[in-house]
C-alpha positions, -999 to 999 in steps of 0.1 A, spaced: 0 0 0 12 34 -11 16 68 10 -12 82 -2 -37 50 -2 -33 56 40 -49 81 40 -85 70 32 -98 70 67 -93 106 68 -106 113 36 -134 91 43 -163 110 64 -147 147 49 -167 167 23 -164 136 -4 -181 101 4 -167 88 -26 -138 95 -53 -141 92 -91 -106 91 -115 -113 106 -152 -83 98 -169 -92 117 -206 -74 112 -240 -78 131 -269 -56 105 -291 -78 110 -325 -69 72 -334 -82 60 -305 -121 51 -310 -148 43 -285 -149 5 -299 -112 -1 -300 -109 13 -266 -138 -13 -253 -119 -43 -265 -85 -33 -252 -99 -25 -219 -124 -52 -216 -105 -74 -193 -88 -47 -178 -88 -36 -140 -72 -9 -117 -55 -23 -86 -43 -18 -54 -66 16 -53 -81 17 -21 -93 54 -27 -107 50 -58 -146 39 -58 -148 48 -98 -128 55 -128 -133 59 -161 -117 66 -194 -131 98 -212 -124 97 -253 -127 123 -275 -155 138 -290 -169 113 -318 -190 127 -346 -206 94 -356 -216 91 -319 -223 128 -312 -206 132 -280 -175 123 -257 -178 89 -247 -168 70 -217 -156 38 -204 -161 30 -169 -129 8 -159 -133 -16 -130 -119 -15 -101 -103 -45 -83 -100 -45 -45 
């Protein structure tokens, strides 16, 4: 466990009851579809103080927004 990852408890019960990542690319190759199958086995670990994360694309114009993946977490 890391430095930081001790510090949950105090975190925990502060302003925040839980804690989102967005990790955001704007890589034009990288598509909504070939980011699904790359990440479809994937997981975060060893994260205690993450309850969500997810992978923001850029915008898409045959989907008509910025889509998302929601990555899962592992504890």
């Amino acid at each position: 466990m890391s430095a930081k990852d001790g510090r949950r408890p105090s975190l925990k019960g502060g302003p925040y009851a839980k804690y989102f990542v967005v990790v955001h690319t704007d890589e034009p190759l990288l598509t909504f579809e070939s980011a699904s199958l790359w990440l479809n086995d994937f997981a975060i670990a060893g994260a205690p103080n993450i309850d969500r994360a997810f992978l923001l694309l850029s915008y898409e114009p045959k989907v008509g927004y910025c889509p998302y993946i929601e990555l899962r977490i592992d504890a």
